[in-house]
C-alpha positions in Angstrom: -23.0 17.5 -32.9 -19.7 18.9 -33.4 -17.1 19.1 -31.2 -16.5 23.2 -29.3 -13.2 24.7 -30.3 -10.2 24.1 -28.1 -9.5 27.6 -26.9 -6.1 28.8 -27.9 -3.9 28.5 -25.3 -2.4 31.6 -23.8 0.7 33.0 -25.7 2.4 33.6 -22.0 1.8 29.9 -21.1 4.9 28.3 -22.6 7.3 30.1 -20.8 5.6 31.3 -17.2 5.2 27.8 -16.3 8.8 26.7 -16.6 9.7 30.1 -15.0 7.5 29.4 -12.0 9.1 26.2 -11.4 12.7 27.7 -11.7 11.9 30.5 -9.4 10.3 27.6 -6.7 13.6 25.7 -7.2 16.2 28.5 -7.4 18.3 29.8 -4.2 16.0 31.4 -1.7 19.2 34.3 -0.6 19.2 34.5 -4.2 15.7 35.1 -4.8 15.0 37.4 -1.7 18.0 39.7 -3.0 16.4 40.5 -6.2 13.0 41.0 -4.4 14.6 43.3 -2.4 16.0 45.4 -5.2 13.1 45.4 -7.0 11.2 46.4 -4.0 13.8 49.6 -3.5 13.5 50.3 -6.9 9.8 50.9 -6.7 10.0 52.8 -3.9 12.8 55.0 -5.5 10.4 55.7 -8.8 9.0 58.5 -6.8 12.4 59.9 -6.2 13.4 59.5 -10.0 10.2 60.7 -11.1 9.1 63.9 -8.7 5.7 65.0 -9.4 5.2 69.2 -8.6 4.6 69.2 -5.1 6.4 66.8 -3.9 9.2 66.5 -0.4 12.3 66.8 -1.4 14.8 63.7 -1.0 17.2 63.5 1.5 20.1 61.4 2.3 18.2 60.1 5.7 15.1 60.0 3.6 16.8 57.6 1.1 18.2 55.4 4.2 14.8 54.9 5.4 13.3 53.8 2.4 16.5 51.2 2.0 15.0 49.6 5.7 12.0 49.1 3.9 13.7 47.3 1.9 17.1 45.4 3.0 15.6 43.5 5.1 13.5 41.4 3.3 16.4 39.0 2.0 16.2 37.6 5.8 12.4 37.0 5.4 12.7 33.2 5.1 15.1 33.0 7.8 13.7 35.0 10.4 10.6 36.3 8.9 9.3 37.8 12.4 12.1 39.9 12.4 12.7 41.1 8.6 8.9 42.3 9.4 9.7 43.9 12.6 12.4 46.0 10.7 10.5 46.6 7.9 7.2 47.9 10.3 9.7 50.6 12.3 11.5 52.1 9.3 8.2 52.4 6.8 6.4 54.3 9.9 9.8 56.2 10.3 10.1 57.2 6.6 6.2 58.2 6.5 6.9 60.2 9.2 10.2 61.9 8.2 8.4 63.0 5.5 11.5 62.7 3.0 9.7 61.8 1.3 6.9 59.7 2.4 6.1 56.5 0.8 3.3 56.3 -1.6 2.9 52.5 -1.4 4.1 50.8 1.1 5.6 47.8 -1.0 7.6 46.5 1.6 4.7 46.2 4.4 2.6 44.6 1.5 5.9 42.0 1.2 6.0 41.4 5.0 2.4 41.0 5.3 2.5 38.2 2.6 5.0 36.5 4.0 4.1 36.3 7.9 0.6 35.3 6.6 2.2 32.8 4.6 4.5 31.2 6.9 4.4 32.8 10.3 3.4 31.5 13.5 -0.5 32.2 14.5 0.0 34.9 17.2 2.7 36.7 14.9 0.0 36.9 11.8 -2.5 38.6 14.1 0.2 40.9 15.9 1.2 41.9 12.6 -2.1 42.3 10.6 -3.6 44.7 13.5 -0.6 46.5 13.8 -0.2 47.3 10.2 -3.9 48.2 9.9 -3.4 50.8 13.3 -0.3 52.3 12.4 -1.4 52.9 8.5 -4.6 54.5 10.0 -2.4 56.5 12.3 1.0 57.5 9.5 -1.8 58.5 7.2 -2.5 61.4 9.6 0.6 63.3 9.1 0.2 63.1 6.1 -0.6 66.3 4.1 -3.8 66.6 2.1 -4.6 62.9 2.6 -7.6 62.1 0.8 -10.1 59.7 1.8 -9.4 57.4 -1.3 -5.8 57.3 0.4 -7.0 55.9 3.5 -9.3 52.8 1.4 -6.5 52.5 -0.3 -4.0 51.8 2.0 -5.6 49.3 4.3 -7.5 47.5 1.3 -3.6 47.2 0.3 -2.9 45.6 3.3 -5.7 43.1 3.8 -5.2 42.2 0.0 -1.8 41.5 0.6 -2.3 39.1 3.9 -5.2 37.7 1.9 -3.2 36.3 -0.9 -0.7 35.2 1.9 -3.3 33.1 3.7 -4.2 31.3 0.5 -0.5 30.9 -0.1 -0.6 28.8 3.0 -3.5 27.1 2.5 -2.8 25.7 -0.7 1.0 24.5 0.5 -0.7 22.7 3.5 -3.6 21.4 0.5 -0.5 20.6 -1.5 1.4 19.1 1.3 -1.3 16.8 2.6 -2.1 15.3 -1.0 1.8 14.4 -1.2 1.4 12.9 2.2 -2.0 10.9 1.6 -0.2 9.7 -1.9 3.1 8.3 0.1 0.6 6.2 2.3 -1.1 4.6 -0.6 2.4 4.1 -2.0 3.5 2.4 0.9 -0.2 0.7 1.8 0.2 -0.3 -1.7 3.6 -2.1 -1.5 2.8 -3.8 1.8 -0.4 -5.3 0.2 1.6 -6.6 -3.0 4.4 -7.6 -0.5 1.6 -9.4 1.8 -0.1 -10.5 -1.1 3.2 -12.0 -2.9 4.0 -13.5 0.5 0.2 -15.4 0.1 1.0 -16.8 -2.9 4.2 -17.9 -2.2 3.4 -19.8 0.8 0.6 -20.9 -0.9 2.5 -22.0 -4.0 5.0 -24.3 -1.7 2.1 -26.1 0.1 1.1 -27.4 -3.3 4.0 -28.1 -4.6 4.6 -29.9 -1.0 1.1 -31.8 -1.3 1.6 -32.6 -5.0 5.5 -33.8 -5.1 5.9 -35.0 -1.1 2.4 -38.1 -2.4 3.8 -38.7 -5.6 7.5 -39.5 -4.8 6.2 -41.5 -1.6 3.9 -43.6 -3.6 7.2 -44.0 -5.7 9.5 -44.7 -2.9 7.4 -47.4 -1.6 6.9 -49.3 -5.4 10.5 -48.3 -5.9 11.6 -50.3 -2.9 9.2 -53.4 -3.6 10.2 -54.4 -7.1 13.5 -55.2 -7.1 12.2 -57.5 -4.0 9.7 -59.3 -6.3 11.4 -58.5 -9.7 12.6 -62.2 -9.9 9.7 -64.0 -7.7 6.7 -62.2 -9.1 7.5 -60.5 -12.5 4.0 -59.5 -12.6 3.8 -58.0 -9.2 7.2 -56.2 -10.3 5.7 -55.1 -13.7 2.8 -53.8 -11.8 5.1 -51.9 -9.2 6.5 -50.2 -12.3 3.1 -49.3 -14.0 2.3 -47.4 -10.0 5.8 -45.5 -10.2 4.9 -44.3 -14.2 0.9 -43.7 -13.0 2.1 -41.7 -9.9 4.6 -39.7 -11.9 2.6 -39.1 -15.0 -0.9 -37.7 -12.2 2.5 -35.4 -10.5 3.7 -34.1 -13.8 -0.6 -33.0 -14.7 -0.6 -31.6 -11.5 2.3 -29.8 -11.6 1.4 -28.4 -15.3 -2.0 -26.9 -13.7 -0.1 -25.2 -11.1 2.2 -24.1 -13.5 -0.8 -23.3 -15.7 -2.6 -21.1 -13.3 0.6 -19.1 -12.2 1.3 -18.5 -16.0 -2.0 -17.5 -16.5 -2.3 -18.9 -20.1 -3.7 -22.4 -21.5 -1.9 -25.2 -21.5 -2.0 -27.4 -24.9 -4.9 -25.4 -25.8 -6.5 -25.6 -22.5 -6.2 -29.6 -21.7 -3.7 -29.1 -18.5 -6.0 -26.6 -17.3 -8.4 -28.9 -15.1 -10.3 -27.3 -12.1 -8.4 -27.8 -8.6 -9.2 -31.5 -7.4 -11.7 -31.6 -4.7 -14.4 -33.9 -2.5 -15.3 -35.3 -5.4 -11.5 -36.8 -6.0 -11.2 -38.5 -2.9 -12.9 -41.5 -4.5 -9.9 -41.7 -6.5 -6.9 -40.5 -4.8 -8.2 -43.3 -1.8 -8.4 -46.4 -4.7 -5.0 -44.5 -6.0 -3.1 -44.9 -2.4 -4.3 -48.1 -1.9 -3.5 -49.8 -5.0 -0.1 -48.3 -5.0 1.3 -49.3 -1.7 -0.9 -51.6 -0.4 -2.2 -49.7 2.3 -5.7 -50.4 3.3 -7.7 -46.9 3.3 -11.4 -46.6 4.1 -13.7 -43.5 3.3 -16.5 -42.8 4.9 -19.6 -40.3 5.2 -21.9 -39.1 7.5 -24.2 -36.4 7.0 -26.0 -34.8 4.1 -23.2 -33.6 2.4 -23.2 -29.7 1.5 -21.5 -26.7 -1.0 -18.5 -25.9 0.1 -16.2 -22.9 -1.0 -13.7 -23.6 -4.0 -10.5 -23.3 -1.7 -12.5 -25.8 1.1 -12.9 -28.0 -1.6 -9.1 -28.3 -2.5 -8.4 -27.5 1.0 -9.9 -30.8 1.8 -8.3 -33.0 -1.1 -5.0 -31.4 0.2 -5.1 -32.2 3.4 -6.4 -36.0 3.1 -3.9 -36.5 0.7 -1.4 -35.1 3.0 -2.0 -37.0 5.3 -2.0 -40.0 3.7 1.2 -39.5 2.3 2.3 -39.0 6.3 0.6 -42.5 6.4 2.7 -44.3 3.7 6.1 -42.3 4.8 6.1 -42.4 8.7 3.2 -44.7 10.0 4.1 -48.4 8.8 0.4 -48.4 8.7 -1.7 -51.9 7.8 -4.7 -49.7 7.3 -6.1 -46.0 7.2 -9.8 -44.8 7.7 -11.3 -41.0 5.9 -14.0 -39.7 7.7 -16.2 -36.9 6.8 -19.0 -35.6 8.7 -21.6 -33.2 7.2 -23.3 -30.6 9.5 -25.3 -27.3 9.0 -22.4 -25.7 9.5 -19.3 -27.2 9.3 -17.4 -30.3 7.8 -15.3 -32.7 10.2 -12.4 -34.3 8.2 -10.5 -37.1 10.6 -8.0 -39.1 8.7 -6.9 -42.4 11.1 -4.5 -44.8 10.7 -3.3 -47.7 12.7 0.7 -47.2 12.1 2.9 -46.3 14.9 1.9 -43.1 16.9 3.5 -39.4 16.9 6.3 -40.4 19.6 7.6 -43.1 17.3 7.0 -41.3 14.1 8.3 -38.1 14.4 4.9 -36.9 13.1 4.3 -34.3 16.7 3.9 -31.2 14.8 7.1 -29.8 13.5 7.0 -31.4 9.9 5.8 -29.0 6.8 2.8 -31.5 5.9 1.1 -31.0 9.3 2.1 -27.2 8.9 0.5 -26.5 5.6 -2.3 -28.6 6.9 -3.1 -26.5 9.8 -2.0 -23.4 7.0 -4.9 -24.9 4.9 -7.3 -25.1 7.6 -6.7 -21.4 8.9 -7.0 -20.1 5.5 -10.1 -21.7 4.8 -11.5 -20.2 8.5 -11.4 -23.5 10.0 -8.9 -25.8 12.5 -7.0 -28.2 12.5 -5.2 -30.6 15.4 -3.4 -33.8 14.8 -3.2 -36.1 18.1 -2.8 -39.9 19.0 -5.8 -42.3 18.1 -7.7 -44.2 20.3 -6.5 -47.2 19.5 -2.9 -46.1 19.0 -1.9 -44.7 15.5 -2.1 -41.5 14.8 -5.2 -39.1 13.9 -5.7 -35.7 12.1 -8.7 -33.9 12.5 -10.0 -30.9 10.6 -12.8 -28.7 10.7 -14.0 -26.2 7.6 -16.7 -24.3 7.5 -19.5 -24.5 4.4 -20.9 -22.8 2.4 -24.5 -21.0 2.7 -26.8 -21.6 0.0 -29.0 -25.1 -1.4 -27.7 -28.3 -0.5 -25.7 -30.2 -3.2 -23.8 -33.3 -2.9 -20.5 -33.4 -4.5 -19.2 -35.9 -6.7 
């Protein structure tokens, strides 16, 4: 079907819009001036132009008809009163009758204006009394026709009409240019709050990932040049742990880099999913082979889904603590606990190392921070306090997902 012809555009549309705008923009004094000219020009046409019949001019007639006019260049700085002069002197000039307006051009002015931007009681004050005293300057009039009398007011409501819509659609226009500098500024604050998320969330894996891989290193680090001479197999093997532990940091850190980049990685081999339950298999046999530590995982429970971020959530924060373990506990051994419900999953990560006064592990460190960061994210808590036997014990709590049972891993 074909397209309907674009309408021409209007031939006065290239130039009254850019006029418009230079008239909104240009000096107000300025502006008022030249309507008050051109509004004393009008009313002088019937002076220029006498018809048969008509009054005569007169010197007091022409002053009159200049207070019609003068004093609109005040009617943006004291509108009231540029239409309380211009309502005494039109009445005056009608009834001087030298001559008497035939349009009242001024009144029509005023009546714009205070319906445009005047104050409520002042719009009414001034509508009523333009509508009574046209009705009663119209009967000294001579020969005033009915026509004249339609005419007249019709001007006068036409005039405040066009003023009230004036109004309305600066308020409309107003209230649009307000709603859009809220969603600016929502806008920013949700991209600022947002940035801030992904920041802090950023630095708790790059914490995780760096703080467990440069302890397991430390603690190899430290223990070959003991055995280096005693055990060169021990120290070879100390050496394989720091290259292992620094090759799994480096893929870690390439998927983290990965994801912020938001492109493939060697054509999409870096970018492995997030680690999760099913890791902690691994990064358990990984801790324990690399520093000696004894670590235990256990399960209770019918395990169940949890949500992507619980599942890293939950690798972070074992491994996290963990790497507390090897740093601060001097532990001999470590036990992982986790205990399926309906509802929730209990992560407890023990140890038998020396406890929080002795370890500087109380709270204030940025591992037990992001832990309780991970937790809170994930809609869940965290606490870390002494264990029973001494040591020192972290205890989580996530919630899980809704939906059919699966067992990770």
């Amino acid at each position: 079907m074909p397209a309907s012809p674009t309408p021409p555009a209007s031939p006065a549309s290239p130039w009254i819009t850019p006029a418009v705008a230079r008239l909104r923009t240009a000096n107000p004094y300025v502006v008022d001036t030249a309507l008050a000219v051109l509004v004393l020009f009008a009313a002088s046409l019937q002076w220029m132009f006498p018809d048969e019949g008509d009054d005569r001019l007169t010197w007091q007639g022409f002053l009159l008809g200049a207070g019609t006019a003068l004093p609109l260049v005040w009617r943006r700085r004291a509108p009231f009163l540029a239409a309380c002069g211009v309502s005494v002197f039109t009445p005056a000039m009608a009834v001087y009758h030298a001559p008497p307006p035939d349009i009242m051009y001024g009144g029509l002015v005023v009546l714009y204006t205070m319906a445009a931007v005047g104050r409520p009681w002042q719009r009414r004050f001034m509508l009523v009394g333009w509508l009574a005293g046209v009705s009663l300057t119209m009967t000294h009039k001579e020969d005033a026709q009915p026509f004249e009398y339609a005419f007249q007011l019709l001007s006068c409501v036409s005039a405040y009409g066009f003023g009230v819509l004036s109004r309305l659609q600066r308020a409309y226009t107003a209230a649009l240019e307000d709603r859009a500098r809220r969603l600016e500024r929502e806008r920013a604050a949700d991209t600022a709050r947002a940035a801030a998320r992904e920041r802090a969330g950023i630095a708790r894996d790059m914490h995780d990932v760096l703080a467990h891989a440069v302890s397991l290193m430390v603690v190899q680090a430290e223990a070959g040049p003991v055995v280096v001479r005693s055990d060169p197999e021990r120290a070879e093997g100390a050496f394989d742990a720091i290259a292992g532990a620094g090759r799994d940091a480096m893929v870690q850190l390439r998927r983290i880099l990965g994801v912020l980049k938001e492109e493939p990685l060697n054509g999409g081999s870096d970018r492995l999913p997030q680690p999760g339950v099913a890791a902690l298999t691994g990064l358990v046999r990984q801790v324990g082979d690399t520093t000696g530590l004894r670590v235990e995982l256990r399960c209770t429970g019918e395990p169940r889904p949890l949500h992507r971020d619980t599942e890293v959530a939950v690798y972070r924060v074992v491994q996290e603590a963990l790497t507390n373990t090897v740093k601060h506990a001097y532990a001999s051994c470590a036990r992982v606990e986790l205990d399926w419900t309906e509802t929730e999953l209990t992560l407890t990560v023990t140890d038998d190392g020396r406890g929080p006064a002795n370890t500087g592990r109380g709270g204030g460190g940025h591992g037990l921070i992001g832990i309780r960061e991970r937790a809170a994210a994930c809609g869940g808590t965290a606490r870390t306090e002494p264990g029973r036997d001494g040591g020192f014990r972290v205890v989580v709590s996530l919630p899980v997902a809704a939906g059919r049972q699966v067992a990770p891993g």
